[in-house]
Each structure stands twice: as structure tokens, then as C-alpha cells.
C-alpha positions in Angstrom: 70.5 113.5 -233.2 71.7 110.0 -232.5 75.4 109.5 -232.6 76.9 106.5 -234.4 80.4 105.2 -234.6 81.9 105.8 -237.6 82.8 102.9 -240.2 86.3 104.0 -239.9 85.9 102.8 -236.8 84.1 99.5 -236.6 86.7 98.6 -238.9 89.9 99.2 -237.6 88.4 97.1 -234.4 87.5 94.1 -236.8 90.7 94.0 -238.4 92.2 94.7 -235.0 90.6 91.7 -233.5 91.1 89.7 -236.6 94.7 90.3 -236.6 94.7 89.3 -232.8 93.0 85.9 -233.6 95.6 85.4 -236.2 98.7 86.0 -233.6 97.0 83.9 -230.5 95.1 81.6 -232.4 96.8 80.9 -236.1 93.8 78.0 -236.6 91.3 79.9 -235.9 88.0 79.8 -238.5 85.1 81.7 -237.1 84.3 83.2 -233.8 80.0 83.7 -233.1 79.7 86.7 -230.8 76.7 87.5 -228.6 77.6 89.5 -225.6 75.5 92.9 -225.5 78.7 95.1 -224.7 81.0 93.1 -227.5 78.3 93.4 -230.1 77.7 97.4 -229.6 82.0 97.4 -229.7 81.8 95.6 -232.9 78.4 96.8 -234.5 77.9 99.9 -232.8 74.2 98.7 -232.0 72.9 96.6 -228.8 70.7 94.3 -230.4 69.7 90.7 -229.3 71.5 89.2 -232.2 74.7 86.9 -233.4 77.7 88.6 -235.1 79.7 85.9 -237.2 83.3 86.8 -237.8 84.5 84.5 -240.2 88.4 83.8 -241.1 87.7 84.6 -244.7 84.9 86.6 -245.9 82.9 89.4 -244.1 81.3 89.6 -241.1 77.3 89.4 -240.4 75.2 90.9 -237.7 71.9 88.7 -237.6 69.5 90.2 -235.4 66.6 89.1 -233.7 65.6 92.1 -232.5 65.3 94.7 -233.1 66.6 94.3 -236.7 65.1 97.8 -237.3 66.7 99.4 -234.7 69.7 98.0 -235.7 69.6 99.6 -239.4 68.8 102.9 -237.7 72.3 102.7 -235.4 74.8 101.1 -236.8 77.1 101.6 -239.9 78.3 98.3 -239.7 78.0 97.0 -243.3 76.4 94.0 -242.9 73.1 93.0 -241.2 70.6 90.6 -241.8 67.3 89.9 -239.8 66.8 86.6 -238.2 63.7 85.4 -236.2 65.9 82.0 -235.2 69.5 80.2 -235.4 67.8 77.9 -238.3 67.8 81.5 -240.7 71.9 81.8 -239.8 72.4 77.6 -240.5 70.4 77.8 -243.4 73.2 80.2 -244.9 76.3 78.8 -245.2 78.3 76.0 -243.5 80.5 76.1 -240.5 83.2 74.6 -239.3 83.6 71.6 -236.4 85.2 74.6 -233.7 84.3 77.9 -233.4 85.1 80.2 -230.5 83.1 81.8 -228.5 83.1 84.2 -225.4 82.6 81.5 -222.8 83.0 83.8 -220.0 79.3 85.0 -221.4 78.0 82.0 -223.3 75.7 79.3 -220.9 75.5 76.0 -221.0 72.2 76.2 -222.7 73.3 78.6 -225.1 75.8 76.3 -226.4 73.6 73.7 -226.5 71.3 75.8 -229.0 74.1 76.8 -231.1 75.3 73.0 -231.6 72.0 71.9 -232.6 71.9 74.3 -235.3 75.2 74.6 -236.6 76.9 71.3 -235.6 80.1 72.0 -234.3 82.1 69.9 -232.0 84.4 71.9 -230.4 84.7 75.2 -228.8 87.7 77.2 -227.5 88.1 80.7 -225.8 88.4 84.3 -227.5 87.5 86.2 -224.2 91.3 87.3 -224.1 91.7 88.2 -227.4 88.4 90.5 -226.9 89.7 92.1 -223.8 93.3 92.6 -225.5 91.9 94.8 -228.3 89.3 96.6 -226.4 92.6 97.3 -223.8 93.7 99.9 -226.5 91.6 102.6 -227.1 91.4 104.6 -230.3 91.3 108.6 -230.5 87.5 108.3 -230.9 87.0 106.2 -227.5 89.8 108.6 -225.9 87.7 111.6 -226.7 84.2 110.1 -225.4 86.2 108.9 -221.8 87.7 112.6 -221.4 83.9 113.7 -221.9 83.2 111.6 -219.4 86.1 112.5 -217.1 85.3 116.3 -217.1 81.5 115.5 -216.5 82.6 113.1 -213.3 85.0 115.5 -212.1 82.3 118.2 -212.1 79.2 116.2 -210.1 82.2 115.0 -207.6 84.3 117.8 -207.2 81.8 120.9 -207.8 78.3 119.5 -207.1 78.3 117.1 -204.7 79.3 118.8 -202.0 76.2 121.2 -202.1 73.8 118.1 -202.2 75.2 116.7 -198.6 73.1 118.1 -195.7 73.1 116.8 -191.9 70.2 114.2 -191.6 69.9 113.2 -195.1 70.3 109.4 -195.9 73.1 107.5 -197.9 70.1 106.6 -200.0 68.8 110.1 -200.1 72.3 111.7 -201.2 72.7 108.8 -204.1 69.5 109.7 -205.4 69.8 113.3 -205.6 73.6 112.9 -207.1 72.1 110.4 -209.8 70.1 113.0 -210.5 72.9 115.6 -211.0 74.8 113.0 -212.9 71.9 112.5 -215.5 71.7 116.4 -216.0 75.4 116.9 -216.7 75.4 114.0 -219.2 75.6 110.7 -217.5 74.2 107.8 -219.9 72.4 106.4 -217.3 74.2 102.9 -216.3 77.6 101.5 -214.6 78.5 98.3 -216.6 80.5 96.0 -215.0 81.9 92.7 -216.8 82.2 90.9 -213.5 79.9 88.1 -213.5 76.5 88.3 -211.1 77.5 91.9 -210.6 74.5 94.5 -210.4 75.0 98.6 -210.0 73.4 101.4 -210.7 75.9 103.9 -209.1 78.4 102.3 -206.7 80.0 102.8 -203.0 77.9 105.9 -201.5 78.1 105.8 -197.8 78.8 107.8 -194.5 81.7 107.1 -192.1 82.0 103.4 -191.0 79.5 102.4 -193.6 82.5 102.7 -196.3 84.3 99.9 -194.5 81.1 97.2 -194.3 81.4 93.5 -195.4 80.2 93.6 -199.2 80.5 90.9 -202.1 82.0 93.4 -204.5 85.7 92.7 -205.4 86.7 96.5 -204.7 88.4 97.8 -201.4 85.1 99.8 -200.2 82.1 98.4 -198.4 78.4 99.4 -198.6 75.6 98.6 -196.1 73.2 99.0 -199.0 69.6 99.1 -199.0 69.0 95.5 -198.1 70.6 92.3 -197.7 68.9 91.7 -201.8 70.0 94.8 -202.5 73.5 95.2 -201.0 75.1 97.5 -203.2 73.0 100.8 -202.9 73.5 103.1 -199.6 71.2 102.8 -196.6 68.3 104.6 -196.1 69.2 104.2 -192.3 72.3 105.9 -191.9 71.9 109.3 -192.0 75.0 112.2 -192.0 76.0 113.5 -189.2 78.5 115.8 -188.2 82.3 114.8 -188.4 81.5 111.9 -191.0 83.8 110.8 -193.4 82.0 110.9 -196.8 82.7 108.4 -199.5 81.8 108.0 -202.9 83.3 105.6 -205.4 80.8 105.9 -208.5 81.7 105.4 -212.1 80.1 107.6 -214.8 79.7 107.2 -218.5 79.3 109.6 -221.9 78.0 107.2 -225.0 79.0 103.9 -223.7 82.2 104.8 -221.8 82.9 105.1 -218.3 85.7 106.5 -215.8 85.9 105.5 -212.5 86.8 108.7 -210.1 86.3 107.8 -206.0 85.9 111.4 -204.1 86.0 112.0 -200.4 83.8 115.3 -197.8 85.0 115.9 -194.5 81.1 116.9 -193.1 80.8 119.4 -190.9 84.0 119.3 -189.0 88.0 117.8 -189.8 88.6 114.3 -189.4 92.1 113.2 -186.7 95.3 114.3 -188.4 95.9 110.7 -188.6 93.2 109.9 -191.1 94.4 113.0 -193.2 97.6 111.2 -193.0 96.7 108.5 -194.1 94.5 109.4 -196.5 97.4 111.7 -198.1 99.8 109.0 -198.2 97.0 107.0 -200.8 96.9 110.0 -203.1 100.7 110.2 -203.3 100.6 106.5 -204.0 98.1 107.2 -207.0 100.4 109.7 -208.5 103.7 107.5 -207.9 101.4 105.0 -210.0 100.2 107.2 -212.5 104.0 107.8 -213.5 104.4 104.4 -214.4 101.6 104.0 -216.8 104.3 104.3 -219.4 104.5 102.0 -223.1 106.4 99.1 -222.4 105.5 99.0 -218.2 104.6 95.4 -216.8 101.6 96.1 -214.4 102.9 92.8 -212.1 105.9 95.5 -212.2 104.3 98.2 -211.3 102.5 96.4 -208.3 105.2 95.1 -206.9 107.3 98.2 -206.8 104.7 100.2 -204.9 104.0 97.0 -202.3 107.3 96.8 -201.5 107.6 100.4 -200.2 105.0 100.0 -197.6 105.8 99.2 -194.2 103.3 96.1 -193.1 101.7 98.9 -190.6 100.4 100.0 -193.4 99.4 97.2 -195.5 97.2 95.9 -192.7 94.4 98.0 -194.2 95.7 99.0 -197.3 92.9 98.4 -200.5 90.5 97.1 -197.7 90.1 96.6 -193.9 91.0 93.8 -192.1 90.9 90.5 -194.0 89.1 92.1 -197.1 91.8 93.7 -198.7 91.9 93.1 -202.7 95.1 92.5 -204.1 95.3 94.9 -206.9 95.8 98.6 -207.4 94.2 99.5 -210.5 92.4 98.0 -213.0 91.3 98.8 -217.0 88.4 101.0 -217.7 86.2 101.3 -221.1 82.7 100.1 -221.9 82.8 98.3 -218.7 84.4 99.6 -215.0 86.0 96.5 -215.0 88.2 95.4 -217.9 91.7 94.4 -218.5 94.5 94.8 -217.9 94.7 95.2 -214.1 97.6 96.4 -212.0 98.3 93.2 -210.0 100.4 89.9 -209.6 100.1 87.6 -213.2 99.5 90.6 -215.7 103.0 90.4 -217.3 101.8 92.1 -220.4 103.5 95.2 -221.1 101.1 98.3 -221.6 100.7 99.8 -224.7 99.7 104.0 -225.2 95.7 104.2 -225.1 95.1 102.2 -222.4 92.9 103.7 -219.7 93.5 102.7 -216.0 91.1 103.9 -213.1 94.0 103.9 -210.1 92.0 103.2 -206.6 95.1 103.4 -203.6 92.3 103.7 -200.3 92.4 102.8 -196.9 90.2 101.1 -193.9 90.0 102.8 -190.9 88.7 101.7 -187.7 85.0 103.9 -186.9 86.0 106.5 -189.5 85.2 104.2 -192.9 87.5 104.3 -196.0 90.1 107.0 -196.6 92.1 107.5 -200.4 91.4 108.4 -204.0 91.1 106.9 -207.4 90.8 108.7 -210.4 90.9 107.3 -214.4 94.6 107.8 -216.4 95.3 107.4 -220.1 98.8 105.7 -220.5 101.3 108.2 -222.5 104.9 108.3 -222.9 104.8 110.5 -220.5 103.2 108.4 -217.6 99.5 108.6 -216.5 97.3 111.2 -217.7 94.5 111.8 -215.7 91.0 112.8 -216.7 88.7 113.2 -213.8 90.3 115.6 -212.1 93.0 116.8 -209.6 91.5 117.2 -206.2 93.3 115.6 -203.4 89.8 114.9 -201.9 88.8 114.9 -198.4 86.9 118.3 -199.6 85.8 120.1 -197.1 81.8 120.8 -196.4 81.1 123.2 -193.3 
């Protein structure tokens, strides 16, 4: 039976997101939302449609298609078919600056909606969007710890029975999709980053972990071509003593967690790796007991920074020159939303935020070392909800 969010729901976000509009943007008149992942947040359906969100008055989905579809989804109270923009003009009038999400909107989108509706100004509400999807509600809580168990189970009790010597990066990432989809996984990884495509994430052996890739994470990927970077090689096969890394994100109903797990294959890596890798999952939990109400994340990064020697930082989130310079970073119905733990996020956090914490390390001809697993933020610090292995799981 299909699941829908309840009304109770889709409200609270509108009037959530209404009232942040009214605090950021006190002149603010309508906002025209399009984005696929915005739209299901506020509709509970992923149509190809507008959703107007006037000042005043409700709000209206119009859908192209599939209007049906829509209707069979969502509770949201009111939506109207369209086959063009020239239905929505024809309804009402607007005013000379609407905002939009133009982190998502093109050029020739914009274009359209000027001809039919005639404004002459636009201005941002990507923020404001981020800022109420940072917080989530009991309902998203419960479908992310859903997720959390599931990822925790493929990465800490299934996984390790798929790896064999000889098998390719390739091979292992699609038999663990395949485990994923049988305990639940929705099928996807969204990420908001733009140009970014992934249908797992980082699966690789040894040295592979630490390759040269686009991808604004500390883990590489040879991936299975140069058009396809992002996807394990069907070269590199597993051989004995490998380092085995897997950073994948997994989702129940829309929601993902991020959990990274590491395999020592078929013998122990140096005690220096282990050493290193242990001092990365102590980091996480030194983290984790900051996600607190009131925290500063530019806070929190700093802190933890500062108490590394520059021996360490040298390959600290990254190898070499392609270290990222963040620790953490918000989680929901994308991998990649806000707030992130990093210089200029002076925010304070607030209780119901979800952080995936990623603390890993390069290492010369062994690949990438560390952890990351996905934390609710509680008055109590960091809750986490993919599990509590320290990784580097043995399979011999």
C-alpha cells in the first residue's frame, strides 16, 4: 500500500517555510517552486509541475504531469492540472518579483516564466528552503532511523560475506545494490550538488579509495570510465591484504543516511594504518558530542582542527592536495544538504537536525582509512543511527 505524508505534515512545512520567508524576507509575495525534491517536500508527490506559495491565500500544485498521479499521492489540498504556464497566468495575477530557487531554475526556465507571468524581478529562497528542511520533524526522524538500521545491516552484517578474492570493485557494488534493494533501499542516492550523478557512491579496493575524482568528498573512485567516474572499476579486482572502502548512502521513502564502512581482506593492514584509522573514529565521536542545540558548526570545526598536529592534517579528509575542508555535512532527502560542519556556517544548530560525520584519511598504496556514520542532534550530543562498528571489519 502506498505510503503518503500525512497533511499534518505538509502543513507544518508550509507554515514552517512561510514563517521563514516572513523572518528573512519580510517583502516577500509569492515564491514559484519547481525542484523535483522541493516539490515532493512540499506536496508529497514528484510531479513535473509548479507549486505557488503565495503571501496570502493557499498554495497550488499545478501539474503537468502526471496530474493523476499526483491525486493518487499526495494529501496536499490543492492541485490543479495544467498542460502549460498560460493555464497558471490565466488564474490570477502576480506580482513584479517573485522568488525562486535559482540554484535549480535555468536561464531558459526563467525566461518561460517571465513571458507568462510578467514579473521583473527575481530574488533567492534557496536558503530559506535548506533552513527548514535542516530541521527535521518526528515523522522524517523515524523514516532516517529506518534507513540507518537497514544501512547498518548491508554494511556491517552483509557486506562482508559478498567480498571474495578476484571479484571486481564493479562486481562487489553490483551484488551489494542488490542486497541494499532486498533490505529496503528506495533505489537512488540524491545529491543536491549541481552536475552530480550516483547511483551508490565510493566502492573501491586499496589505492583505488585515494584516486583523483570530481566529487567534493575526501574519497576517490577509479570508476568505470572516464564518462562514468563515479562507479568502481571492473579492473581492479580484490586481492589479499586490501583495504576495503565503501562510502554509499542509503534511503527508506525519500530519506537517506550516509554510513562509510571499512574490510581488512584476507589479512591485517600495518599497525600504522589501524592507527590512523582509529584516531578518525575517535574524532567522529569527539564530533558527535558537540551536535548539541545552540553549537556553531564553524565552532565545532575549528575546535577539532586545532587539535591535530600538521603531520596529521597532511592527509586528513583527502590525500595530498585534495583534502576538502569540512567534516560533516547535513543529510535528508538529499546526501548533501545544509548545514555543514565547516568555516562560514555560524548558524547555531537546532534539535532534529541530522549530520552524516565523515573524519577519513589518505594513505600512501593502502587507499582511504576512517569512518562516517549519520547523527541526530539532541541535548545530549550526536545520536547516531547507522550503527557502532569501529570498522576495519575483519574478512579472513
Amino acid at each position: 500500500m502506498m505510503n503518503k505524508i500525512p497533511l499534518y505534515e505538509l502543513e507544518a512545512r508550509m507554515e514552517n517555510f512561510r514563517s521563514k520567508m516572513d523572518e528573512t524576507s519580510p517583502d516577500w509575495e509569492m515564491a514559484f517552486i519547481v525542484g523535483k525534491v522541493n516539490l515532493y517536500y512540499f506536496t508529497g508527490t514528484m510531479q513535473d509541475g509548479l507549486l505557488i506559495i503565495p503571501r496570502d491565500g493557499g498554495p497550488v500544485f499545478w501539474v503537468r504531469r502526471s496530474y493523476e498521479r499526483a491525486l493518487d499521492e499526495s494529501l496536499f489540498p490543492c492541485i490543479k492540472p495544467m498542460e502549460s504556464y498560460r493555464d497558471v497566468s490565466a488564474e490570477g495575477r502576480f506580482p513584479g518579483t517573485v522568488y525562486l530557487e535559482t540554484e535549480l531554475v535555468t536561464l531558459a526556465l526563467h525566461q518561460k516564466f517571465q513571458k507568462y507571468f510578467n514579473f521583473t524581478g527575481i530574488k533567492p529562497l534557496d536558503s530559506q528552503i535548506s533552513a527548514v528542511r535542516a530541521v527535521k520533524s518526528g515523522f522524517e526522524l523515524s523514516l532516517m532511523k529506518q534507513s540507518g538500521e537497514r544501512h547498518r545491516r548491508v554494511l556491517e552484517d552483509r557486506a562482508p560475506g559478498i567480498l571474495r578474492e578476484g571479484m571486481s570493485e564493479a562486481d562487489f557494488a553490483a551484488e551489494l545494490f542488490s542486497v541494499m534493494m532486498k533490505e529496503g533501499h528506495h533505489g537512488v542516492a540524491r545529491f543536491g550538488m549541481f552536475n552530480t550523478e550516483m547511483l551508490l557512491g565510493n566502492i573501491c579496493f586499496g589505492e583505488s579509495s585515494i584516486y583523483p575524482t570530481y566529487f567534493d568528498g575526501p574519497g576517490g573512485d577509479l570508476g568505470i570510465c572516464p564518462a562514468v567516474p563515479l562507479a568502481g572499476s571492473r579492473e581492479r579486482k580484490l586481492r589479499k591484504g586490501d583495504l576495503v572502502f565503501v562510502d554509499i548512502g542509503f534511503g527508506c521513502e525519500g530519506y537517506h543516511t550516509d554510513k562509510t564502512m571499512t574490510y581488512m581482506f584476507g589479512k591485517p593492514l600495518s599497525n600504522e594504518a589501524v592507527r590512523r584509522h582509529d584516531k578518525c573514529v575517535d574524532i567522529q565521536y569527539e564530533i558527535s558530542a558537540m551536535l548539541r542545540p545552540g553549537s556553531i558548526p564553524a565552532d565545532i570545526y575549528r575546535t577539532i582542527i586545532s587539535r591535530l598536529d600538521a603531520g596529521f592534517l597532511s592527509n586528513f579528509m583527502g590525500y595530498g592536495n585534495r583534502r576538502v575542508k569540512f567534516l560533516g555535512h547535513g543529510i535528508g532527502l538529499q546526501i548533501d544538504e545544509m548545514p555543514v560542519i565547516a568555516e562560514n556556517f555560524k548558524e547555531p544548530l537546532e534539535e532534529g537536525m541530522v549530520f552524516a560525520l565523515e573524519p577519513k584519511y589518505g594513505i600512501r598504496d593502502v587507499g582511504m582509512v576512517g569512518i562516517e556514520n549519520t547523527f541526530v542532534v539532541t541535548p545530549d550530543g550526536g545520536q547516531c543511527i547507522t550503527g557502532e562498528s569501529r570498522g576495519l571489519i575483519k574478512v579472513w
